[in-house]
C-alpha positions as CSV (number, residue, x, y, z in Angstrom):
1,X,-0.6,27.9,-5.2
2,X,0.7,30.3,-7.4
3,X,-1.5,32.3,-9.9
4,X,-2.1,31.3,-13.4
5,X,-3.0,33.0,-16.6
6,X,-6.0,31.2,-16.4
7,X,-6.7,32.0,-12.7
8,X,-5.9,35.6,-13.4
9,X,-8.9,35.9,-15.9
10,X,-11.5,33.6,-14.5
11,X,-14.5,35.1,-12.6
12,X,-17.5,33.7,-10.7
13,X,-21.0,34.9,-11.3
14,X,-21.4,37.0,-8.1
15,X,-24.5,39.2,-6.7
16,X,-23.3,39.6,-3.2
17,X,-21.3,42.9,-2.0
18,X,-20.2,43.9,1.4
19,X,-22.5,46.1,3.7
20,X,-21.7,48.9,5.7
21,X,-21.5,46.7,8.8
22,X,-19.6,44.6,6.6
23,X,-16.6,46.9,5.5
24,X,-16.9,48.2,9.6
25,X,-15.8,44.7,10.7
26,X,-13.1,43.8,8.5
27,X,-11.6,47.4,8.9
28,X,-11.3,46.6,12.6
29,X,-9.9,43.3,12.0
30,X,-7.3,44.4,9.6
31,X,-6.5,47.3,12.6
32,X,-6.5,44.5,15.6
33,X,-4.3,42.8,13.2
34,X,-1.8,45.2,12.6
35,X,-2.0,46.5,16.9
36,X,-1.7,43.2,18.2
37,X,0.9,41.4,16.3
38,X,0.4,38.1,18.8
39,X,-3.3,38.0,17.5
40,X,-4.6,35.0,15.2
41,X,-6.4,36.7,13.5
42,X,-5.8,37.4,9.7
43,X,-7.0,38.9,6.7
44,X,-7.9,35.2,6.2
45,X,-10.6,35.4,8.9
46,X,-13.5,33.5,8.5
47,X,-15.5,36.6,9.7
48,X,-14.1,38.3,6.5
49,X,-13.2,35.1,4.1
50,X,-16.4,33.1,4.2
51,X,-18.8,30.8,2.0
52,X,-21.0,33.8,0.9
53,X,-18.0,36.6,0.5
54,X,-15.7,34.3,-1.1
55,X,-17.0,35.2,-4.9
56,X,-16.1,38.8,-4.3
57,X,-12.7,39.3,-2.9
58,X,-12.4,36.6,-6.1
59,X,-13.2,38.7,-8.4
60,X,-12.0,41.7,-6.4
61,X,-8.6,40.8,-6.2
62,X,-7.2,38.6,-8.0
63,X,-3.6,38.3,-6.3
64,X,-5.4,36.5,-3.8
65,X,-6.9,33.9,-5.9
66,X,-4.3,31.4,-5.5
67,X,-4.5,31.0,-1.4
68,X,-7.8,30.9,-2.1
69,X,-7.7,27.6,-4.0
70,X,-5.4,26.2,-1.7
71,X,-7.9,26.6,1.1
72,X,-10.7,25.5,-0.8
73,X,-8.2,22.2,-1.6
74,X,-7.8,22.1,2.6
75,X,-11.3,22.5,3.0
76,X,-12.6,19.4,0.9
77,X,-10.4,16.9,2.3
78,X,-11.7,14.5,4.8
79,X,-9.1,14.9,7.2
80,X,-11.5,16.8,9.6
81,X,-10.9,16.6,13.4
82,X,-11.1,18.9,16.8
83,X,-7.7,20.0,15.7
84,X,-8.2,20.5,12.2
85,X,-10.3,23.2,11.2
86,X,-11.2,23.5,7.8
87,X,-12.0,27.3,6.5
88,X,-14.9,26.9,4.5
89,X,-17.9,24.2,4.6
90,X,-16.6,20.7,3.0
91,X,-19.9,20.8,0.1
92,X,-19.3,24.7,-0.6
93,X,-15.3,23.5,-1.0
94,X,-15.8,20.6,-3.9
95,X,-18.9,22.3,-5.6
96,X,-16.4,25.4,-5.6
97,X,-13.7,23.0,-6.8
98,X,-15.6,21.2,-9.2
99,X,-17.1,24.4,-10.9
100,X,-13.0,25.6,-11.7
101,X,-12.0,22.0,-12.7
102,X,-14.7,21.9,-15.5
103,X,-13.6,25.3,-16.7
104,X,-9.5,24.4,-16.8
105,X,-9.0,23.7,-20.0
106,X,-7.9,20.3,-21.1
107,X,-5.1,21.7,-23.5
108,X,-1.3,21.5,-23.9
109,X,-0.7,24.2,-21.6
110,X,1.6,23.0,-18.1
111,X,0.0,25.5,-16.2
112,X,-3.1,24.4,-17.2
113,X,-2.4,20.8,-16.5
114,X,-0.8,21.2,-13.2
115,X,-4.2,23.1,-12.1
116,X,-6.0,20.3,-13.2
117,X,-4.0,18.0,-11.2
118,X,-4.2,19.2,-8.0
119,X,-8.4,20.7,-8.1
120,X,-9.1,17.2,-9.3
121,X,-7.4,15.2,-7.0
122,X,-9.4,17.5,-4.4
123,X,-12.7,16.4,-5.5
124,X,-11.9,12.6,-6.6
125,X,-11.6,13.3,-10.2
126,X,-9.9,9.9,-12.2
127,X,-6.8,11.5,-14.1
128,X,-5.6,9.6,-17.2
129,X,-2.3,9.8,-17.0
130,X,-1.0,6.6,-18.7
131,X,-3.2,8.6,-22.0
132,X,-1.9,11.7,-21.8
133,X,2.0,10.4,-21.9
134,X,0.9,8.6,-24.6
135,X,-0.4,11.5,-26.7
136,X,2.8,13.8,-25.2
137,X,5.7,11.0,-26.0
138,X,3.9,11.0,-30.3
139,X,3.8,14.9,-30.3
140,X,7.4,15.0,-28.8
141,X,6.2,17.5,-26.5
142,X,8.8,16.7,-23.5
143,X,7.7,19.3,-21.4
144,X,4.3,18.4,-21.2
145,X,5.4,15.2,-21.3
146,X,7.5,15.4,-17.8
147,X,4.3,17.3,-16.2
148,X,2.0,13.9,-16.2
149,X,4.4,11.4,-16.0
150,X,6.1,13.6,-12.9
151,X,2.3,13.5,-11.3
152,X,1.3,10.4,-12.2
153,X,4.7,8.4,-10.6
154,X,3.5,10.6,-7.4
155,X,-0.6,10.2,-7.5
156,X,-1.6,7.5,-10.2
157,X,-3.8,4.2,-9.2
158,X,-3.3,3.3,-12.4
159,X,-0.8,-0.2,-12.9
160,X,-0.8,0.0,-16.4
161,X,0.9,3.2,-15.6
162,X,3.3,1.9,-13.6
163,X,4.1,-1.0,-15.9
164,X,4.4,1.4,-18.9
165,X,6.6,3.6,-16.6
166,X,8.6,0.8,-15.8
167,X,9.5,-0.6,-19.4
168,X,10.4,2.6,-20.7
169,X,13.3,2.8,-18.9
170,X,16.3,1.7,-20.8
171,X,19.2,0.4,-19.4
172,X,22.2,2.9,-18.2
173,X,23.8,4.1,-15.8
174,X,21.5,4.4,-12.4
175,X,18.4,2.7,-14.5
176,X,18.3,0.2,-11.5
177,X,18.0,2.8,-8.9
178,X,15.2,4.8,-11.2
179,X,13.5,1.2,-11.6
180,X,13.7,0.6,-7.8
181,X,11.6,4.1,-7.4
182,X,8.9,2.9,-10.0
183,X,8.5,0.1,-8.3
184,X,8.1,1.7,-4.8
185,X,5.8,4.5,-6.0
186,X,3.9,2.0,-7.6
187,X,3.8,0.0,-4.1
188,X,2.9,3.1,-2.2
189,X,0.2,3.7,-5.1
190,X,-1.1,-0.1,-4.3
191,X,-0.4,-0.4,-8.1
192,X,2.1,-2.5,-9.0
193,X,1.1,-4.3,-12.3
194,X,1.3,-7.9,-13.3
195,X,4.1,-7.1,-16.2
196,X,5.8,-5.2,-13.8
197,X,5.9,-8.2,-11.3
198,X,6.3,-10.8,-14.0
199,X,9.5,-9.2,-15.8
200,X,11.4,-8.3,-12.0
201,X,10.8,-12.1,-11.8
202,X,12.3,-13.4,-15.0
203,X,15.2,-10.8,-15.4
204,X,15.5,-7.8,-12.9
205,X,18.1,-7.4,-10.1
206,X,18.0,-8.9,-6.4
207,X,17.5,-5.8,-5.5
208,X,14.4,-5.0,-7.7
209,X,12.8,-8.7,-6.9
210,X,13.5,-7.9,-2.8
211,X,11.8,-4.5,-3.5
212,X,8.4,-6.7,-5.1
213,X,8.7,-9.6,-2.9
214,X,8.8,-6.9,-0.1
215,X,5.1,-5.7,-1.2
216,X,3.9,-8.4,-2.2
217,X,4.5,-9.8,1.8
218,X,2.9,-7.0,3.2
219,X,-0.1,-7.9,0.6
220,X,-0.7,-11.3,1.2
221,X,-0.7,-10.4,5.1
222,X,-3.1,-7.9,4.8
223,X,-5.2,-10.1,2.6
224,X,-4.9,-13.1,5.3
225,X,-6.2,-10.6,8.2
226,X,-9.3,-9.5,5.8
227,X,-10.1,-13.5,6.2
228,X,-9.6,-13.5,9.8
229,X,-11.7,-10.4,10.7
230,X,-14.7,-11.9,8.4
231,X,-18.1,-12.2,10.2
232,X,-19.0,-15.9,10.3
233,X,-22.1,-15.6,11.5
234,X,-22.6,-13.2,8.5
235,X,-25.3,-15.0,5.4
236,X,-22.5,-14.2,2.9
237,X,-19.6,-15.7,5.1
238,X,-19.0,-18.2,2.7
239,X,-19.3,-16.6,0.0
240,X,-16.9,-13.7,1.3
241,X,-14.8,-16.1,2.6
242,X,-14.5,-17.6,-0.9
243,X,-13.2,-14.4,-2.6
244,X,-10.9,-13.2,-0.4
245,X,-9.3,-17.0,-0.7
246,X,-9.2,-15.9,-4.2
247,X,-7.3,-13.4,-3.5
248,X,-5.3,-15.0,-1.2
249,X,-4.9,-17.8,-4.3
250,X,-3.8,-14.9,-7.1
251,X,-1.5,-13.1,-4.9
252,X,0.6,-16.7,-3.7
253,X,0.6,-17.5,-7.5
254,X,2.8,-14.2,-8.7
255,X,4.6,-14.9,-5.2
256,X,5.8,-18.2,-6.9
257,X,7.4,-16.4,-9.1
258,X,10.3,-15.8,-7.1
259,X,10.9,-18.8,-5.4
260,X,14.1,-19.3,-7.3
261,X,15.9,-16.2,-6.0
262,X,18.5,-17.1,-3.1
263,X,18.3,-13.6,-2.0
264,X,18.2,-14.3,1.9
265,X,15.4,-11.2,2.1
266,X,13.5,-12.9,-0.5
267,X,13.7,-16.4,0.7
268,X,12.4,-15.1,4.1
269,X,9.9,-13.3,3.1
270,X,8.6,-15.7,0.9
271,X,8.6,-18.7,4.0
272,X,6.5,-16.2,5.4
273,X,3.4,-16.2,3.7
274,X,3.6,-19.4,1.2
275,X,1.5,-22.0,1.9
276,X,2.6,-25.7,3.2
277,X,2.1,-27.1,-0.2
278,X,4.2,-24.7,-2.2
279,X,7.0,-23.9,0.8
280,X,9.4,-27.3,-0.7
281,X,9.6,-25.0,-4.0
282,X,12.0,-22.8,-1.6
283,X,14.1,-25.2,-1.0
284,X,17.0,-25.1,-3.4
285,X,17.0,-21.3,-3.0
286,X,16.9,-21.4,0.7
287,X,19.8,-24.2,0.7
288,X,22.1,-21.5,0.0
289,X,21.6,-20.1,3.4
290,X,22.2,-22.5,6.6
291,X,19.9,-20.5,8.6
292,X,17.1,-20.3,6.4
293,X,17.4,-24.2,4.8
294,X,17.1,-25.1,8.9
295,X,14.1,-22.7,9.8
296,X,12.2,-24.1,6.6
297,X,13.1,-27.5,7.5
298,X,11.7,-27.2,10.8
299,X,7.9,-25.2,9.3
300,X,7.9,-28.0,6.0
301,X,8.2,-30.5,8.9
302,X,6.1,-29.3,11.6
303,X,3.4,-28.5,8.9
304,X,2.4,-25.1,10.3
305,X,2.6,-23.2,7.3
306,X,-0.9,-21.3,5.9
């Protein structure tokens, strides 16, 4: 991470200073380092870069301040195994983290903003970014603008973001192709929004509807396994049953949406995962395929549909 004009000036309150035993180790790491050229070792060392020094070479020297952020962000993720070694303790990390995310200021600066992005993303922090395109599309400000929607198409959880997203763009040359990347972000996000879904249904391209059918599939799937795995002899079996069939219920119903697109990907995604009472809706859409009319002849008549 690259230094900031905020970075540059912040300091942490600090009382510790390096000892004489101290200043004698790191001057013979910083000599092994530059002898043995194979060696590991680094200036980086958690002998020298540690929970209780890291406040001092902060304020010490502030060139370093951005790697230092960046190993903090390392150190707070979750991903911990034998293999991956985080630098510093995972508490000491996102109290560290949290402590420069409340003193980023929330302004109109892109700097700023982009530091907010990625320490609050670290520590869990919910980023409004449907709210601040909002405020950046009235102000005209397209440069702050770009910053949150950019981050937000990438990180947000948000649908309403995605269905804003989504209806803003206009039609033009390559608008399909930019629509067909909402959609998939949105899908990677696990947040693709009901006007999103309903408005590929009524009017967007084969291509768009195949992309949402295509999630959709991989959705209903998942939710069908959460049923199976359930714990029946669990005293809320029923009652957890019943909700995920609820699930199961809302998720068919935006399905049947699309049960009028002859799209052969559609139509067979779609036999896939419909139920036996609403698989004859396929019908007219799947007659334009031999294939497909035959193979949902065969489940219709064999009645072995969900």
């Amino acid at each position: 991470m690259t230094n900031t004009v905020f970075i540059e000036s912040f300091k942490f309150k600090n009382s510790w200073n390096p000892s004489t035993k101290f200043l004698v180790s790191a001057t013979e790491l910083m000599l092994r380092s530059f002898v043995d050229f194979s060696s590991e070792e680094s200036f980086t060392s958690k002998d020298l870069l540690n929970e209780e020094s890291m406040y001092y070479f902060w304020n010490k020297f502030p060139p370093s301040r951005g790697g230092i952020i960046t190993t903090l962000i390392t150190s707070a993720e979750d991903r911990r195994s034998w293999w991956h070694k985080p630098h510093f303790n995972q508490k000491f990390a996102v109290d560290t983290l949290n402590f420069i995310y409340d003193a980023v200021p929330d302004d109109d600066n892109c700097d700023n903003a982009k530091l907010r992005m990625s320490v609050g993303r670290a520590v869990g922090k919910e980023l409004d970014h449907l709210s601040k395109i909002h405020r950046y599309r009235l102000l005209n400000d397209d440069e702050m603008y770009n910053v949150w929607y950019h981050d937000g198409i990438h990180h947000s959880k948000d649908p309403k973001f995605f269905d804003f997203a989504f209806s803003s763009i206009k039609r033009a040359p390559g608008s399909t192709k930019i629509k067909i990347d909402i959609i998939e972000y949105a899908a990677q996000n696990d947040a693709l929004g009901d006007v999103t879904i309903t408005t590929v249904a009524k009017r967007g391209t084969k291509t768009q509807k195949r992309a949402v059918v295509s999630h959709l599939h991989e959705m209903m799937h998942s939710l069908k396994r959460v049923i199976r795995r359930l714990d029946s002899n669990s005293p809320s079996y029923k009652e957890d049953c019943a909700a995920a069939q609820k699930d199961i219920d809302d998720m068919e119903a935006r399905l049947m949406m699309f049960v009028d697109c002859d799209d052969a990907n559609v139509v067979e995604n779609l036999m896939g995962v419909l139920s036996k009472d609403n698989l004859p809706w396929l019908m007219p859409a799947a007659s334009k395929n031999h294939y497909l009319s035959s193979r949902l002849q065969r489940i219709i008549e064999r009645g072995d549909a969900y």
